[in-house]
C-alpha positions in Angstrom: -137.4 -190.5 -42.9 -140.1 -189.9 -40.5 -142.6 -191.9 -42.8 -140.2 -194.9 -42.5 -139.4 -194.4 -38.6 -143.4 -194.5 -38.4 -143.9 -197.9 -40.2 -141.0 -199.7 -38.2 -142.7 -199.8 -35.0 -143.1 -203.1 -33.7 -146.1 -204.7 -33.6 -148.3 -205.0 -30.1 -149.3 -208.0 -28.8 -151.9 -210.4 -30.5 -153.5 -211.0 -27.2 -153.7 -207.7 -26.8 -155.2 -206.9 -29.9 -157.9 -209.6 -29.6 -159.0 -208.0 -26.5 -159.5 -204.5 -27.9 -161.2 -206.1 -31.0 -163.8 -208.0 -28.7 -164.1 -204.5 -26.6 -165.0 -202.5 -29.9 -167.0 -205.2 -31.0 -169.2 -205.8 -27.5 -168.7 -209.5 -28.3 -166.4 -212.5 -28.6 -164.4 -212.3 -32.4 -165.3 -215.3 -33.0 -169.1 -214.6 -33.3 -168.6 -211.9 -36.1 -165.3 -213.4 -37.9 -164.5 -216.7 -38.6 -161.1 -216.0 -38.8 -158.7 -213.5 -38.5 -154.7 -213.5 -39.5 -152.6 -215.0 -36.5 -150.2 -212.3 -37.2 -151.1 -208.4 -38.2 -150.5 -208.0 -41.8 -149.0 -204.4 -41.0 -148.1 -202.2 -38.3 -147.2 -198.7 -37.8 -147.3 -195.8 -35.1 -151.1 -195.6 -34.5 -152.2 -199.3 -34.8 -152.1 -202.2 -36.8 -154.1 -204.3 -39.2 -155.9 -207.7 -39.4 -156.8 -209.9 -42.0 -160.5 -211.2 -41.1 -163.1 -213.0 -42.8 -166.8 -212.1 -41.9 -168.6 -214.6 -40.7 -172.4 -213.3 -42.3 -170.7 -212.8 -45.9 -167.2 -214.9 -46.1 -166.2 -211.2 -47.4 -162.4 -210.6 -46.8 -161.9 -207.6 -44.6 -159.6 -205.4 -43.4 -159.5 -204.9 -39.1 -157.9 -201.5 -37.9 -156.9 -201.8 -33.9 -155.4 -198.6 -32.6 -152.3 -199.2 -30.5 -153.0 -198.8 -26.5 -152.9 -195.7 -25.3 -152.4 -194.1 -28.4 -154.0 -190.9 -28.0 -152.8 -190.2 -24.7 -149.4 -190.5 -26.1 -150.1 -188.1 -28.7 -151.9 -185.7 -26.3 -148.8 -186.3 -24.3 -146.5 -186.0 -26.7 -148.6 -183.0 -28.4 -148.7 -180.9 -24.8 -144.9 -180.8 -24.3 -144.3 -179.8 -27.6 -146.6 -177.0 -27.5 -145.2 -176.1 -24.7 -141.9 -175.5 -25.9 -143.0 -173.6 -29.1 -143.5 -170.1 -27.8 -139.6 -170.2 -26.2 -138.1 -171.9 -29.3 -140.2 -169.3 -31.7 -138.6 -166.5 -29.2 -135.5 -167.7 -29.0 -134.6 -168.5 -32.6 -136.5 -165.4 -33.6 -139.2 -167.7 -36.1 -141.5 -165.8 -38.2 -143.9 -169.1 -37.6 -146.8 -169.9 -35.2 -145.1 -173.1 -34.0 -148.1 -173.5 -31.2 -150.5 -173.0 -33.8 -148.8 -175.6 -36.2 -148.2 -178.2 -33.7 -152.6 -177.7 -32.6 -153.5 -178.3 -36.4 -151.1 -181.3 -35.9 -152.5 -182.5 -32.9 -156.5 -181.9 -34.6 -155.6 -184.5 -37.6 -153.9 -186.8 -35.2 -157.3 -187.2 -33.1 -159.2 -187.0 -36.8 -157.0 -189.7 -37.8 -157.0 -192.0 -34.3 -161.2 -191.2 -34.7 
């Protein structure tokens, strides 16, 4: 269920997109693709994907842009969880290191995002 709730997020702006491309890239789009899908061909919870064609090869390629703020969301979302896990383990008497599940979490997140 989570999977799915994870690849139904809407996709961010094009525009928006474009300018994080060109930021990565230190340079207009245009001078390293000579063309890239209007639309992304996917989206999920940490970014969405491009269809580009390289300009120096006409190879078809694949272009990754992390949402906005995506890892200050997660170190957001990530803190207040953490946060809560000592009570919650107290409270429902867990045998399980909630803190310590939700920082492994949190480590493949930013491994993922980097």
């Amino acid at each position: 269920a989570l999977c799915q709730l994870q690849d139904r997020v809407p996709a961010f702006p094009n525009e928006k997109a474009t300018e994080l491309i060109e930021r990565e890239l230190g340079m207009a789009a245009s001078t390293v693709f000579s063309s890239i899908s209007e639309n992304p061909v996917a989206a999920a919870s940490l970014g969405q994907v491009y269809k580009g064609v390289l300009k120096s090869s006409g190879e078809e390629v694949a272009i990754k842009v992390q949402r906005p703020n995506v890892l200050e969301d997660i170190a957001l979302d990530m803190h207040l969880i953490r946060s809560v896990g000592g009570p919650l383990r107290k409270l429902a008497n867990l045998n399980t290191d909630i803190v310590g599940t939700v920082d492994d979490w949190g480590r493949c997140f930013v491994d993922e995002l980097d």
